[in-house]
C-alpha positions in Angstrom: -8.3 -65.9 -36.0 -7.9 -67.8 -39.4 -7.8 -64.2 -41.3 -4.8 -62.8 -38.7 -3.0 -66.0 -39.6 -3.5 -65.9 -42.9 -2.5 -61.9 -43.0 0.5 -62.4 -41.0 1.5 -65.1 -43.7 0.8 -62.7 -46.2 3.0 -59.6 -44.8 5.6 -62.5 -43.7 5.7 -63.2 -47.4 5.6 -59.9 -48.8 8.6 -58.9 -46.5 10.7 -62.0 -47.0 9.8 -60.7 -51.3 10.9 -57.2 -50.3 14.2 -58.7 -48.6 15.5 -60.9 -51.0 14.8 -58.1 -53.7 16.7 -56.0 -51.4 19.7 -58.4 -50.7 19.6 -59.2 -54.7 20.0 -55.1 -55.3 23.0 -54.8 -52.8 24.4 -58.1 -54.5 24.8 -56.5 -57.5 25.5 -52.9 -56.6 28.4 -54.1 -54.8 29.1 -57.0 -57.5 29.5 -53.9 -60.2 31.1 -51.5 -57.6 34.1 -54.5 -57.0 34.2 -55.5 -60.6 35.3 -52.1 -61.3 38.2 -51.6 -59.7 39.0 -55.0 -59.9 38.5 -56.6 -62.9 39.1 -60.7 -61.5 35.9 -60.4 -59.7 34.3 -60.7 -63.8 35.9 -63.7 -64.2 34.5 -65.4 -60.9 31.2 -64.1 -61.5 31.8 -65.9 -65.2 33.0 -69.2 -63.4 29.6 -69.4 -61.5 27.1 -68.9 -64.8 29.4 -71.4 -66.1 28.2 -73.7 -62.9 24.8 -72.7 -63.1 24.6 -73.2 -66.6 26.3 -76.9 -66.6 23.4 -77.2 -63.6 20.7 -76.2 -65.5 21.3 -77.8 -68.9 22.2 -81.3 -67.4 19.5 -83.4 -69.1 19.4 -81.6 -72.7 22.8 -81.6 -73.5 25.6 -84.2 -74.5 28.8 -83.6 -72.7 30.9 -85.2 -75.2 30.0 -82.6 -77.5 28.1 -80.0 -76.0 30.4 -79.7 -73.1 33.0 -78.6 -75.0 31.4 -76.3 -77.2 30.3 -74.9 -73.4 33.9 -75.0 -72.3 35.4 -73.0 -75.2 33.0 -70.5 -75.4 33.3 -69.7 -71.7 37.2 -69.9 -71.5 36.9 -67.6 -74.6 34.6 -65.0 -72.4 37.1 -65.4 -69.3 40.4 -64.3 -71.3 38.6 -61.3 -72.6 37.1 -60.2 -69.4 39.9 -61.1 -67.2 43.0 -60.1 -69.1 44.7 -58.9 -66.0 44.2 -62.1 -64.0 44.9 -62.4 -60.3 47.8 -63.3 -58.1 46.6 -67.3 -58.4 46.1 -67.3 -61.6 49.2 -65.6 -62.7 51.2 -67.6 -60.9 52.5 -69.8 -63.9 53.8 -66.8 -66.0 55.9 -66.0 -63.0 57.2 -68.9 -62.2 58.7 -69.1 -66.0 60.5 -65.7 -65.5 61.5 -65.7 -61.7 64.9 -66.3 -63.3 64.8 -62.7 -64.9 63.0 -61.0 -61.8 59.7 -60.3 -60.5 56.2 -59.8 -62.5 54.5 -56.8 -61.9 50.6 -56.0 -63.6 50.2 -52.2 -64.1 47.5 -50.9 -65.5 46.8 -47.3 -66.9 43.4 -45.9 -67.2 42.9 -43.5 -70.2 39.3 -41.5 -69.9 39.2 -39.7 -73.4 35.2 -37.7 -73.8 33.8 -39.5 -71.0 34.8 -43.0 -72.3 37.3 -44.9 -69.9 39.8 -47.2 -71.3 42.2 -50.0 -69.4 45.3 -51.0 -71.0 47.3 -53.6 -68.8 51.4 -54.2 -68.7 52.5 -57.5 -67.7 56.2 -56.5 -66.9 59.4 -58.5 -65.3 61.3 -56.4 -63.4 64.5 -56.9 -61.9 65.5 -56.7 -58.1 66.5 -52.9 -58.9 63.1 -51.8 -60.3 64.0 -51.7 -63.7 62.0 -53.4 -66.7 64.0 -56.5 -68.5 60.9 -57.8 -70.5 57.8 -56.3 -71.0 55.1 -59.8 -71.8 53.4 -59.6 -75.4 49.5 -59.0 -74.9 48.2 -61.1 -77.4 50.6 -64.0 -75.8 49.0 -63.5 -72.1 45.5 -63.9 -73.6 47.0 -67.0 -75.2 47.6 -67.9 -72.1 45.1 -66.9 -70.3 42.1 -69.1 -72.9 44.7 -71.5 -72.4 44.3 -71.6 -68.7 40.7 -70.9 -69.0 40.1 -74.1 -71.0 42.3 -76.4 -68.6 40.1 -74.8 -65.4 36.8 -75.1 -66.8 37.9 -78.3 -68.4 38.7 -79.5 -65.0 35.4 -78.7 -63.2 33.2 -80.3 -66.4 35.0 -83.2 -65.5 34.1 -83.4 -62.1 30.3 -82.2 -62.8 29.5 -84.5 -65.1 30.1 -87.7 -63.2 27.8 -85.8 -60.4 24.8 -85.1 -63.2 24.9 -88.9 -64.1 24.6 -89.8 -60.3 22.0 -87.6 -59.7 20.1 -88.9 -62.8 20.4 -92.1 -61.8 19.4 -91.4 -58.0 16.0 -90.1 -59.8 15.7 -92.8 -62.2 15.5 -95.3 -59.3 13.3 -93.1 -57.4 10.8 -92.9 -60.3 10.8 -97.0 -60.6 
């Protein structure tokens, strides 16, 4: 009876194993699929290593400092992977030129010998479909670090008073 217990616990493991390598497998498979045709879904996926890595590096790093350095470098990754943004996130940029019209993201895809380039248009159109400005590049990627750095900026702040209460819940528990 002992041996069918511990048997069962054995297949029990090696299926729950087999399951989450499974679930892990469709995660990303459908993680890649989405990130292709939407390019946003990068930029959450980067927010959440950013959480995980703030997580993870709690006790061996100094926020004053090394928080920043974290900050930057992530914000930096975000407005290069996420260019186009999304609906939330460009909110601000239309809000400054509702006066001229609407903003509309296009984006062309170029495939050229098997290699398949993006390039996105951030233009304000007016209310009879006609282009009045067509936004600089290199100024939305301005302001998208920009608005990278004030997001992650924003959750550092809140995570690190959570690390310090959590290291002081164990420090008392240890004494």
């Amino acid at each position: 009876m002992h041996t069918l217990i511990k048997n069962l616990q054995t297949l029990f493991l090696c299926l729950l194993g087999i399951s989450i390598f499974g679930a892990l497998g469709f995660g990303l498979y459908f993680l890649f699929f989405t990130g292709v045709s939407n390019q946003w879904v990068w930029a959450s996926v980067l927010l959440i290593i950013f959480i995980i890595i703030t997580w993870f590096s709690k006790k061996y790093v100094d926020w004053k400092h090394g928080g920043i350095l974290l900050v930057v470098v992530i914000a930096f990754m975000g407005a290069c992977i996420d260019i186009q943004g999304n609906p939330l996130y460009n909110e601000p940029i239309r809000l400054v030129y509702q006066h001229l019209g609407t903003l509309k993201v296009t984006n062309i895809m170029t495939s050229i010998n098997g290699t398949t380039g993006v390039d996105y248009y951030f233009n304000i159109v007016n209310p009879s479909g006609h282009v009045v400005k067509q936004l600089n590049m290199w100024g939305v990627a301005l302001f998208r670090f920009i608005e990278y750095l004030v997001i992650y900026s924003i959750l550092l702040s809140m995570l690190v008073p959570m690390f310090k209460l959590v290291r002081n819940i164990k420090l008392k528990k240890e004494s």
